[in-house]
N, C-alpha and C positions, 0 to 999 in steps of 0.2 A: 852872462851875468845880467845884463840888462831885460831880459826877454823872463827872467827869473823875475827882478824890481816888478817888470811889469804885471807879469801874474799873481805876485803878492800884493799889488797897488790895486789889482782888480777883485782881488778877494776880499781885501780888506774894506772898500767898497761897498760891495756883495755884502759881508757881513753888520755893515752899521746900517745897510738900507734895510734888513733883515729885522735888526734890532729898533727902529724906530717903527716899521710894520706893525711887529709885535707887541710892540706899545701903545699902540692905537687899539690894536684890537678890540675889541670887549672882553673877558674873563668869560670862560666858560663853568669855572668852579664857582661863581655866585651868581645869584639866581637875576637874569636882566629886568631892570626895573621896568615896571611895567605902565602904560599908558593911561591911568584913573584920570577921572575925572574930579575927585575926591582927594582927602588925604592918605599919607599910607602907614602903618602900623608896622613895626617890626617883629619879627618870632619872638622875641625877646620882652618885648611892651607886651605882648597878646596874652603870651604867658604869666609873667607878672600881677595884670589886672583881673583876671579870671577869678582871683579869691573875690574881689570885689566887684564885681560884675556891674556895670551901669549901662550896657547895652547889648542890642538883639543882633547876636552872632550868629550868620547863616552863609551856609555853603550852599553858595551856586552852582558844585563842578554836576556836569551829567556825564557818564553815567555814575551812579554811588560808587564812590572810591574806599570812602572811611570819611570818619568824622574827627576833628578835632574837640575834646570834651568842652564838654561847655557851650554846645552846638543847639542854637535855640530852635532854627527852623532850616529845612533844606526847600531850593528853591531853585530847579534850572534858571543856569542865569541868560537862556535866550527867550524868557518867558516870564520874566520875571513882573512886568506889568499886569501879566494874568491870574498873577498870584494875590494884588494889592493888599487882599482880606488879611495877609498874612504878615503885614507891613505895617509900622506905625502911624496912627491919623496924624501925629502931629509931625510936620515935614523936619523940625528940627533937632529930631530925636536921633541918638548916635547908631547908628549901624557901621557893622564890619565884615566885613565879605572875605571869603576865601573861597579857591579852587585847589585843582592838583597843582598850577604850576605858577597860576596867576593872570594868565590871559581871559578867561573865562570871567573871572572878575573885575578884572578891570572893565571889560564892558559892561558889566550889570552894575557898575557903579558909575558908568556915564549914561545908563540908563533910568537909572535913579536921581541923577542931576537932572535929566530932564524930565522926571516927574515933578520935582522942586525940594527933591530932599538935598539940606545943606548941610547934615553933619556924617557925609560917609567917608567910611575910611578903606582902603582898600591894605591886602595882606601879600604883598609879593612874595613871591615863593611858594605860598599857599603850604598846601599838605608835604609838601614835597620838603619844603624847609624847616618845617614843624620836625619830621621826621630826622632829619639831617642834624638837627638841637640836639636830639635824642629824646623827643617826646613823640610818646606812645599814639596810635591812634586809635578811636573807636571802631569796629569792623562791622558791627551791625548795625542799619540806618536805627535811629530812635526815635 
């Protein structure tokens, strides 16, 4: 009887150590926030504002994946300084960056802070979460 207590006092153990683990975790079902240097916009906002559009929406992912509509310029985001032409003169102009999954952007929007643009927003989840809303994406670059 005793040797029974014990390996139920050892599982039971086992199983809360389990359970705090897994609570710590990260969630694999939403997409991990990603490290901008900027602000960040949700699938939700992105979608939203698009009827009314007040800024230059450009996807950094390489290689072309698809576009989300309303997609102003495409722009690797490891090269993105070499692009400038294609970026607004005025530093405080709103840009919103996506990729596939969001890391891609997050850098090209800490890349963009230290060009001295202060109004970027980054899109975690990128294309990935777009799709996952249940919005469509565009399949040919434009």
């Amino acid at each position: 009887m005793l040797g029974r207590l014990k390996r139920s006092g050892a599982c039971a153990v086992l199983f809360v150590a389990l359970a705090v683990f897994a609570a710590c975790a990260p969630s694999t079902s939403e997409p991990m926030e990603s490290e901008t240097a900027g602000q960040v916009v949700t699938i939700e906002e992105l979608h939203s504002t698009l009827e009314t559009k007040d800024f230059l929406l450009v996807n950094v992912h390489i290689p072309f994946d698809g576009d989300i509509p309303g997609t102003d310029v495409s722009i690797p985001y490891n090269n993105i300084e070499g692009h400038a032409d294609k970026l607004p003169d005025d530093k405080d102009a709103k840009i919103v960056l996506y990729c596939r999954s969001g890391g891609m952007s997050a850098a090209a929007s800490k890349t963009l802070a230290g060009m001295g643009y202060t109004n970027v927003f980054d899109v975690p989840g990128g294309m990935n979460a777009w799709t996952a809303a249940g919005y469509e994406l565009l399949t040919e670059p434009g």
